[in-house]
C-alpha positions as CSV (number, residue, x, y, z in Angstrom):
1,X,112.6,72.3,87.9
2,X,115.5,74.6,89.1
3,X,114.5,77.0,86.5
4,X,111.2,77.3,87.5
5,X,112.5,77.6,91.3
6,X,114.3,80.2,90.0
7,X,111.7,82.1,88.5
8,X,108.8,81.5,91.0
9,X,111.2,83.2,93.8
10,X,112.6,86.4,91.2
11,X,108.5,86.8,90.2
12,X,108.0,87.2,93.9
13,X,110.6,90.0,94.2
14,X,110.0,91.8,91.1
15,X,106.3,91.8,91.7
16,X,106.7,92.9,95.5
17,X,108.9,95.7,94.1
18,X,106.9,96.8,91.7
19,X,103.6,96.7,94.3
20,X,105.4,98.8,97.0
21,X,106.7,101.2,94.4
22,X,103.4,101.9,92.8
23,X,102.3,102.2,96.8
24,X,105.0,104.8,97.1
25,X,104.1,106.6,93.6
26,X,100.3,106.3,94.7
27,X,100.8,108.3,98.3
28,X,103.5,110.8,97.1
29,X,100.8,111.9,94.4
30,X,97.5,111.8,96.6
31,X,99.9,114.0,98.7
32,X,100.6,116.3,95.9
33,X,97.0,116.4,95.0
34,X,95.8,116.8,98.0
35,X,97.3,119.8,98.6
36,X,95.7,121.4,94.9
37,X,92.3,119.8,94.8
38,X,89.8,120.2,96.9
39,X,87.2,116.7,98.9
40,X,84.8,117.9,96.6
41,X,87.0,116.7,93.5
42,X,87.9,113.8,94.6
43,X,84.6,112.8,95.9
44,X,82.6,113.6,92.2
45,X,85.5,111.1,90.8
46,X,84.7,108.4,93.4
47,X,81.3,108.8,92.7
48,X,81.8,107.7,89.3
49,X,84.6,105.2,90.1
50,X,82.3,103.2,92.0
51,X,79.9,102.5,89.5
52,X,83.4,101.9,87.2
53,X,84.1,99.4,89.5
54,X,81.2,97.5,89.0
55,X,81.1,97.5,85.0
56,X,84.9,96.5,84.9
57,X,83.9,93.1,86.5
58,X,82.3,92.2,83.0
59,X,84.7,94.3,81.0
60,X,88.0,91.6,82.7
61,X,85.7,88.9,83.0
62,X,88.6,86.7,84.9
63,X,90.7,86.5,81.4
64,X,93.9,87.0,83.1
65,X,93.3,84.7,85.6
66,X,92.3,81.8,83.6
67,X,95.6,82.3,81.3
68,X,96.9,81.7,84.4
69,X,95.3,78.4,85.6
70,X,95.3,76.6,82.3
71,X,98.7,75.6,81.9
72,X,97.5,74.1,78.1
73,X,96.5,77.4,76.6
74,X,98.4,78.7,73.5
75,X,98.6,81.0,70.9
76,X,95.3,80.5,69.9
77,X,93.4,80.5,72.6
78,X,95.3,84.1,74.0
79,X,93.5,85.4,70.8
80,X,90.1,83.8,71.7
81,X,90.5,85.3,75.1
82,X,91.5,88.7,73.9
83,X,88.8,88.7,71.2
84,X,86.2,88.6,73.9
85,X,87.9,90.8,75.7
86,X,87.4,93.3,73.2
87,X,83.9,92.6,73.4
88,X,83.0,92.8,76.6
89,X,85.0,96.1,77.0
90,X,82.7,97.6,74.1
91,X,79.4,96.3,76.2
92,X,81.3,97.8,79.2
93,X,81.7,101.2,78.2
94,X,78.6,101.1,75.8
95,X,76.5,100.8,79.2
96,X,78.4,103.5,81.2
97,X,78.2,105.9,78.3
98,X,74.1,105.2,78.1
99,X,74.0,105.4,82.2
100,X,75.8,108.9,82.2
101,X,72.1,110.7,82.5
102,X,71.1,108.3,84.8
103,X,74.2,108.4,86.8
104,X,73.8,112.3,87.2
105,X,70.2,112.3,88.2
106,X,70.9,109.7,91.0
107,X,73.6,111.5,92.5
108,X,72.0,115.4,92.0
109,X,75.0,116.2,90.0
110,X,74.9,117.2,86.5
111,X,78.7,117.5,86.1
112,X,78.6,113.5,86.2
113,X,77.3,113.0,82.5
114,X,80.3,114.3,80.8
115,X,82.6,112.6,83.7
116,X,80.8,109.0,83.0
117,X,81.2,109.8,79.5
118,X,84.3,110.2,79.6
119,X,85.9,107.8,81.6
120,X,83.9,105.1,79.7
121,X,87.0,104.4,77.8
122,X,89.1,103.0,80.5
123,X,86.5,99.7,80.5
124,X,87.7,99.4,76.8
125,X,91.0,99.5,77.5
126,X,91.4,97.4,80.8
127,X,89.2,94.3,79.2
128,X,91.8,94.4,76.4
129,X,94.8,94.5,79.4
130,X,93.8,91.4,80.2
131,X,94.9,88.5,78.3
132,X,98.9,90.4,77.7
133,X,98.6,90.7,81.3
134,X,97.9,87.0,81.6
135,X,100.5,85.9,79.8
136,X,103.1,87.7,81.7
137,X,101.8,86.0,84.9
138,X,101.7,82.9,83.6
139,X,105.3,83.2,82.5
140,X,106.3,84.3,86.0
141,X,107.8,87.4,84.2
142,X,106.9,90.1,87.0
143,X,109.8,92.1,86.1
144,X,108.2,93.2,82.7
145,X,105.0,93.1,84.6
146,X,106.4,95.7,87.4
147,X,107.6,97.9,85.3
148,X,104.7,98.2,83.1
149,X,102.9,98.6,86.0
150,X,105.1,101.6,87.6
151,X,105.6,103.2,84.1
152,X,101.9,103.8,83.5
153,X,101.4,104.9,87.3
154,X,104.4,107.7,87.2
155,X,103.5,109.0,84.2
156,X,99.9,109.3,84.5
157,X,100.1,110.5,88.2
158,X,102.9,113.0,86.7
159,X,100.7,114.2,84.0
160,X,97.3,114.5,86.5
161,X,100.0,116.9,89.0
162,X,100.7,119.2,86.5
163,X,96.9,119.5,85.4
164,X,95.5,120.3,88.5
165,X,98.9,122.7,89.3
166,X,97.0,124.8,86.6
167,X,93.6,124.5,87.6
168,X,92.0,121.4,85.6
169,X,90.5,120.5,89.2
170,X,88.9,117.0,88.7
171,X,89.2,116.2,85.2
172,X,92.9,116.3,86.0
173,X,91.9,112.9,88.1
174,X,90.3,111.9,85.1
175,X,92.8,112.2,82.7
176,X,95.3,110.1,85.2
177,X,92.6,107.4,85.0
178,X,92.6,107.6,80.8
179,X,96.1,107.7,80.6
180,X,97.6,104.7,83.5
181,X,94.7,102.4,81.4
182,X,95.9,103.4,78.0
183,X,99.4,103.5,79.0
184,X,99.4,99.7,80.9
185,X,97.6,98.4,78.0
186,X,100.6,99.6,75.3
187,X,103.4,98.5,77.6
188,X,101.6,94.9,78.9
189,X,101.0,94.5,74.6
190,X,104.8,95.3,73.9
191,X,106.4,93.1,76.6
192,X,103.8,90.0,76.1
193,X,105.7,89.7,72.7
194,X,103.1,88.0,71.3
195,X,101.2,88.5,68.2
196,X,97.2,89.3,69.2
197,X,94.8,88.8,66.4
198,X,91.1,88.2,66.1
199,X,89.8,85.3,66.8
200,X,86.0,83.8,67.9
201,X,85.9,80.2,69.4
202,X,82.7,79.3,71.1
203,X,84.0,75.6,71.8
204,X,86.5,77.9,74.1
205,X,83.9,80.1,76.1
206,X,81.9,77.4,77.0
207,X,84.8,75.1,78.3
208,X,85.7,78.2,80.4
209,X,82.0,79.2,81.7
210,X,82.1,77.4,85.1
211,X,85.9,78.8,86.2
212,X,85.2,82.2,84.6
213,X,81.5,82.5,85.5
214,X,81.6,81.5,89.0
215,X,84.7,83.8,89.1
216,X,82.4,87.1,87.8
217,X,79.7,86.0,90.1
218,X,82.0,86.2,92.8
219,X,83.6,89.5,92.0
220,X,79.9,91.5,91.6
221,X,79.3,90.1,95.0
222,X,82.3,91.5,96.3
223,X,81.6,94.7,94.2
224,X,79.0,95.3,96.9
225,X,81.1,94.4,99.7
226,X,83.6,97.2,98.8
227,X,81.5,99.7,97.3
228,X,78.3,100.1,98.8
229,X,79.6,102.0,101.7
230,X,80.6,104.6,98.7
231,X,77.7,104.7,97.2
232,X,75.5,105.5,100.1
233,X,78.0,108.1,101.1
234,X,77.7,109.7,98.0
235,X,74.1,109.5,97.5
236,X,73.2,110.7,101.1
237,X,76.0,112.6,102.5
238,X,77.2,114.4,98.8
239,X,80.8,114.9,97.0
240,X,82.4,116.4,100.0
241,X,81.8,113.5,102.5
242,X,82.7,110.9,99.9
243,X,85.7,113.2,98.9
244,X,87.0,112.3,103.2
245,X,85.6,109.3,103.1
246,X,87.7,108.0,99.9
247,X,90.8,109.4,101.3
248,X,90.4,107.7,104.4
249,X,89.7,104.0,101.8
250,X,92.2,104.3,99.8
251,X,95.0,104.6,102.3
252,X,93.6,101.4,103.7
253,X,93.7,99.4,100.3
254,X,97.0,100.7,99.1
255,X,98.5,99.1,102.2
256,X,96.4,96.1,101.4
257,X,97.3,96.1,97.6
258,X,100.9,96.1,99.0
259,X,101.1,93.3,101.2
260,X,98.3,91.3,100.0
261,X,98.6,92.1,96.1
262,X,102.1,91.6,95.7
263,X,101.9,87.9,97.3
264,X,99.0,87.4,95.5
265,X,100.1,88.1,91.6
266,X,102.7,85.2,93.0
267,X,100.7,83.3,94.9
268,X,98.1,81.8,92.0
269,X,100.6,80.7,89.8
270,X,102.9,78.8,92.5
271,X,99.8,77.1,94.2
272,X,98.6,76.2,90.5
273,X,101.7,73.8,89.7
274,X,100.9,72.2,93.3
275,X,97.5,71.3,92.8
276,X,98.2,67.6,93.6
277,X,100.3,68.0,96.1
278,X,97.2,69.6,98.9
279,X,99.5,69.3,101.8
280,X,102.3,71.1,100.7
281,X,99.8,73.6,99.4
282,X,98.2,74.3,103.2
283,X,101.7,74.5,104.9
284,X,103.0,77.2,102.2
285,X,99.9,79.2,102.2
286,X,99.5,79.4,106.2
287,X,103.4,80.3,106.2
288,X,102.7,83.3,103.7
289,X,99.4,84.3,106.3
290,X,102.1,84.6,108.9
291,X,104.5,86.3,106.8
292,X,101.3,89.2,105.6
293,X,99.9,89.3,109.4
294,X,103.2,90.2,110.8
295,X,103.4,92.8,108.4
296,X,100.6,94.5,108.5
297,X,98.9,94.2,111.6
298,X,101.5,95.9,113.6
299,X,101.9,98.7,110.7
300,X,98.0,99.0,110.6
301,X,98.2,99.0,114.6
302,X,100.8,102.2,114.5
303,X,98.9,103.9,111.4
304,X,95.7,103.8,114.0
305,X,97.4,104.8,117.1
306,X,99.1,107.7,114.8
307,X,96.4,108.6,112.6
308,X,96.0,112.3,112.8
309,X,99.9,112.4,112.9
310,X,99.4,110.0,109.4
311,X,97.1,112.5,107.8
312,X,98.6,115.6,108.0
313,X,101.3,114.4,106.6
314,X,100.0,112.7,104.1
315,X,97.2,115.1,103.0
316,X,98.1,118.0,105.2
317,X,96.3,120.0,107.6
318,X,93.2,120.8,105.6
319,X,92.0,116.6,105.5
320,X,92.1,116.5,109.7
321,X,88.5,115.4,109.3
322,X,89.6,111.9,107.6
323,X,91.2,111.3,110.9
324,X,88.0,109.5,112.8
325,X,86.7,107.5,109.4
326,X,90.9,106.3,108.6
327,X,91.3,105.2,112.5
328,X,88.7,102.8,112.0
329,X,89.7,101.6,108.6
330,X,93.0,101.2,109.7
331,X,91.7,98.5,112.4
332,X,90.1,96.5,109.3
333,X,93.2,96.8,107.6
334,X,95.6,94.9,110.7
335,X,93.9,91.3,108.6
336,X,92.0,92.3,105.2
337,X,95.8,91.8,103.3
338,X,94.8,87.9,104.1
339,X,91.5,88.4,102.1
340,X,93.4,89.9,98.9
341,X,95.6,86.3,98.7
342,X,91.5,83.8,99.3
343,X,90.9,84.6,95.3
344,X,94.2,82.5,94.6
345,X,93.5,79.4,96.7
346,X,89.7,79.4,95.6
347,X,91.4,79.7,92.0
348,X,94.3,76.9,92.4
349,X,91.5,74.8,93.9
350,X,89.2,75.4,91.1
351,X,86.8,75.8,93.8
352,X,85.5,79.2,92.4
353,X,81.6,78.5,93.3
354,X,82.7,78.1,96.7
355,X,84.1,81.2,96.5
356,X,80.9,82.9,95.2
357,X,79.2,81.4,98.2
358,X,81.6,82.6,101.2
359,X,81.1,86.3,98.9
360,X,77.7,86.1,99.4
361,X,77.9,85.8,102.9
362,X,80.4,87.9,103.9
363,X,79.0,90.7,101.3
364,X,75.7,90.2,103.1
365,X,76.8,90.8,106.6
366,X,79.0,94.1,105.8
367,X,76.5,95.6,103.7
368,X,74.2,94.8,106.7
369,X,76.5,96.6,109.5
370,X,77.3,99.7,106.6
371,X,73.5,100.3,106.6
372,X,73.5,99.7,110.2
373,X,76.1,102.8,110.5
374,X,75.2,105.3,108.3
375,X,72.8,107.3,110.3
376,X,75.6,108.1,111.9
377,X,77.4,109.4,109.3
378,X,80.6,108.4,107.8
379,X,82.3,107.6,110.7
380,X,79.9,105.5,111.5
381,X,79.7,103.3,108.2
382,X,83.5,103.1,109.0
383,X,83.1,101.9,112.5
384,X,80.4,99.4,111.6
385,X,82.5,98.2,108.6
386,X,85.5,97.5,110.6
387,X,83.8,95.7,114.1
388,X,82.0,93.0,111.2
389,X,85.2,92.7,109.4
390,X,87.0,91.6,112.8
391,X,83.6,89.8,112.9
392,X,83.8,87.4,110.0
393,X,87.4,87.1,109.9
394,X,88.2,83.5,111.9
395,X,84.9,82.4,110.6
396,X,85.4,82.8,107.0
397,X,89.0,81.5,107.2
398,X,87.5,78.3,109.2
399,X,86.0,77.5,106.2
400,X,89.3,78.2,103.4
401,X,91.6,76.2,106.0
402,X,89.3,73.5,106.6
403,X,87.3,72.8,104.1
404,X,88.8,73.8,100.8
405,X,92.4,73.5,101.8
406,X,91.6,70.7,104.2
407,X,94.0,71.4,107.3
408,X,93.3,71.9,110.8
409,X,92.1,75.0,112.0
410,X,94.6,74.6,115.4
411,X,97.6,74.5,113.5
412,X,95.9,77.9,111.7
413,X,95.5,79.2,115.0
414,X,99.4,78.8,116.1
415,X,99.7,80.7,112.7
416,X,98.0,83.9,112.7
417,X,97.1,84.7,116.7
418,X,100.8,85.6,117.8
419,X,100.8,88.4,115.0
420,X,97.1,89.3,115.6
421,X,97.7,89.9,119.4
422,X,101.2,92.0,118.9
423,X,99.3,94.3,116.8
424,X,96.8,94.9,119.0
425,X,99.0,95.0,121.9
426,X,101.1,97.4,119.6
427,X,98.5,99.6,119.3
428,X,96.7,99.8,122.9
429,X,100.4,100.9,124.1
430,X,101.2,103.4,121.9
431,X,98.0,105.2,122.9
432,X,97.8,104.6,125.8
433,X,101.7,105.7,126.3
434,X,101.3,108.9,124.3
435,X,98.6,110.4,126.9
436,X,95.3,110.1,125.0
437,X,92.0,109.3,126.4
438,X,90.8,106.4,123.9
439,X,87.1,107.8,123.2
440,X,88.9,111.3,122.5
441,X,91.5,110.1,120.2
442,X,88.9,108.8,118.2
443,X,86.8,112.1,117.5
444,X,89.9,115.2,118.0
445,X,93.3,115.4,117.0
446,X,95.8,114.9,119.6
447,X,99.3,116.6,120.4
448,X,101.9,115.7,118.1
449,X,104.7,113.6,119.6
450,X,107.6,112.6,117.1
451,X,109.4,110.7,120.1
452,X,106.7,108.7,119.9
453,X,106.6,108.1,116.2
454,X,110.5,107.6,115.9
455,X,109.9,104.9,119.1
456,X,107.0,103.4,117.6
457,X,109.2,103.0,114.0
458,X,111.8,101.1,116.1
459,X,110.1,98.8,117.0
460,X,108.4,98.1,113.8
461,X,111.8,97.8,112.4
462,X,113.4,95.5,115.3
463,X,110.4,93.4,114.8
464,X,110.3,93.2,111.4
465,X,114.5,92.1,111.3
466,X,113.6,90.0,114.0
467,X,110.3,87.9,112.3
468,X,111.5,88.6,108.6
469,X,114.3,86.5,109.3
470,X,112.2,83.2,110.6
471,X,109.3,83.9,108.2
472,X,110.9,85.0,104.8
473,X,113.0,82.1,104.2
474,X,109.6,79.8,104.9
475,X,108.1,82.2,102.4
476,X,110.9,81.7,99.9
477,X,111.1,77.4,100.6
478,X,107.1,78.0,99.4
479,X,107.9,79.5,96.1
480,X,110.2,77.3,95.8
481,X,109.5,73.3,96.5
């Protein structure tokens, strides 16, 4: 029992290291790139990404996460599991490299055929990811894990620099793509230490249909959720306006990813060796709410209040026009780290149809506000996403709290609304302190004020000395009782 103690609480700090260094490798080289590619590049890769994103639901299939929740899986089943991983990552790409014509024609882009083409691969080679990646997490070894993780990142994001320093444009974003897949895959294989081999078990993929099916259903759902607002973009608006819209994203899920993610990778296994013991299941997951909602609402709150400060110098002067579209995603992105951590208790809970369900609903009121917003443009589809995000938020939770993890919504309450309001309040002071008329801030850049930032970061840092010190060591008693 010590030893797993042990482990549960070094998994947690190699896999938050390895999150927040991957968030560090991921902004230094959208800042590199920025500067030597133009929105139009980025936004022909998004276009294809998105419909990546959709195809690589059936290409992982949920392998890694049922390693995960059943404890009594061995040898053989790893191979079953990575057998059909195989296959659905040849179905996967198969279908993206048919759709390349299509995919073109929708968009009005020629260039697209050989880009779908050519990224097809990655489906291949994330489905077979899977199951080593699995195994890691199931052994709580996150060290391996991290630095498989970061090793792919730097040396893809390395290798895509120095192809668009000499003019490969957007098929140097490509080739980062081809080469963090491959690259994860070869280390994930080599640390797993295990033996993979061929093996097809029928008896095994219908005893895993409800967990894994419910699990896909759930994650095309959400496929919409995240990626309609993309699509649209793309299809209506063109390369350019996806390129500022994507920049805008992606800044908003990398923080996300880093809060949310690394608790997360932690978070399934740890509540999985609880699952008769509901009680102490609620109180550790609404201590680690606190501990992401003290983080990253007042972080989101500054990144709002300073976003045309954040862009340029992030992407530099040239992307001012992702200010309005990232102020708005930053508001969404004060609570969405809490969403990232729902797939784990769903999972420990084997409530994944429930899950499906609350996707449904959710997916089907921000695709309704993204429609809502996009005759008015990209900013718009940003605004509308983040006011129904705020929207659903306490609903949506209502149900995880009460109903799957059966505790009282009150004692939620005490939780999450001190670090919901301090963010806010955060964020109304610094702009109203630095001189800005609110409706302006939002559409024009504003002076820059580094007394402001530096004041701003010290108080982020007091508070998070102050709060890390009462909330970290609840965190840590979590991981491990």
């Amino acid at each position: 029992m010590a030893n797993i103690r042990k482990q549960s609480v070094t998994a947690f700090l190699w896999s938050g290291l390895g999150q927040y260094v991957n968030m560090g490798l991921s902004f230094l080289t959208a800042a590199v790139l920025g500067r030597l590619l133009a929105p139009t590049d980025f936004g022909l890769v998004g276009m294809i990404v998105t419909i990546n994103s959709f195809l690589l639901i059936f290409a992982n299939t949920g392998l890694s996460t049922t390693i995960v929740q059943h404890k009594e899986f061995g040898k053989d089943e790893h191979n079953s599991l990575f057998t059909l991983g195989l296959v659905s990552g040849v179905i996967a790409s198969s279908i993206l490299a048919l759709l390349a014509p299509a995919i073109a024609i929708f968009y009005k882009d020629d260039r697209l055929t050989m880009v779908a083409l050519s990224v097809s691969p990655t489906f291949l080679l994330t489905a077979l990811t899977q199951v080593p990646q699995g195994i890691l997490q199931k052994q709580l070894k996150f060290k391996l894990l991290s630095i498989a993780t970061v090793s792919s990142a730097l040396l893809s994001s390395l290798i895509a620099v120095y192809l668009a320093y000499i003019g490969w444009g957007y098929w140097s974003l490509i080739m980062q793509l081809l080469l963090r897949a491959f690259l994860l895959l070869t280390f994930c294989i080599y640390f797993s230490r295990q033996a993979i081999s061929l093996k097809w078990t029928p008896s095994l993929y219908k005893k895993i249909y409800n967990f894994t099916g419910n699990l896909t259903l759930f994650q095309v759902v959400n496929y919409f959720q995240r990626n309609l607002d993309n699509i649209l973009i793309g299809r209506n608006f063109g390369a350019a306006s996806l390129g500022i819209y994507s920049r805008a994203y992606l800044i908003m899920t990398t923080f996300n990813s880093a809060i949310g993610g690394v608790i997360s990778s932690v978070l399934h296994p740890t509540l999985s060796k609880k699952q008769d013991d509901i009680a102490a299941m609620t109180r550790g997951y609404g201590e680690i709410v606190q501990y992401i909602l003290w983080l990253s609402c007042p972080v989101m709150g500054l990144c709002a209040a300073f976003a045309p400060q954040f862009i340029h110098i992030v992407w530099g002067a040239n992307w001012h026009s992702v200010v309005p579209s990232f102020f708005w995603l930053a508001l969404a992105g004060m609570h969405q780290p809490v969403y990232i951590t729902l797939g784990a208790v769903f999972a420990s809970r084997f409530q994944t149809k429930s899950q499906f369900y609350c996707g449904v609903v959710t997916t089907a009121l921000l695709v309704l506000a993204i429609i809502l917003g996009l005759p008015y443009g990209i900013v718009g589809v940003a605004r509308a996403y983040s006011i129904m995000s705020h929207l659903i938020f306490f609903p949506y939770m209502y149900f995880v709290w009460c109903k799957v993890l059966q505790g009282r919504f009150q004692a939620f309450l005490r939780l999450v609304l001190p670090p919901m309001l301090f963010g806010w309040t955060l964020l109304l002071i610094t702009i109203l302190t630095t001189n800005n008329d609110f409706p302006a801030f939002i559409n024009r850049n504003f002076q820059f004020s580094t007394a402001f930032i530096i004041a701003g970061l010290a108080w982020l840092l007091s508070l998070c000395v102050v709060f890390l010190k009462r909330v970290y060591p609840s965190v840590k008693k979590t991981l491990l009782s």
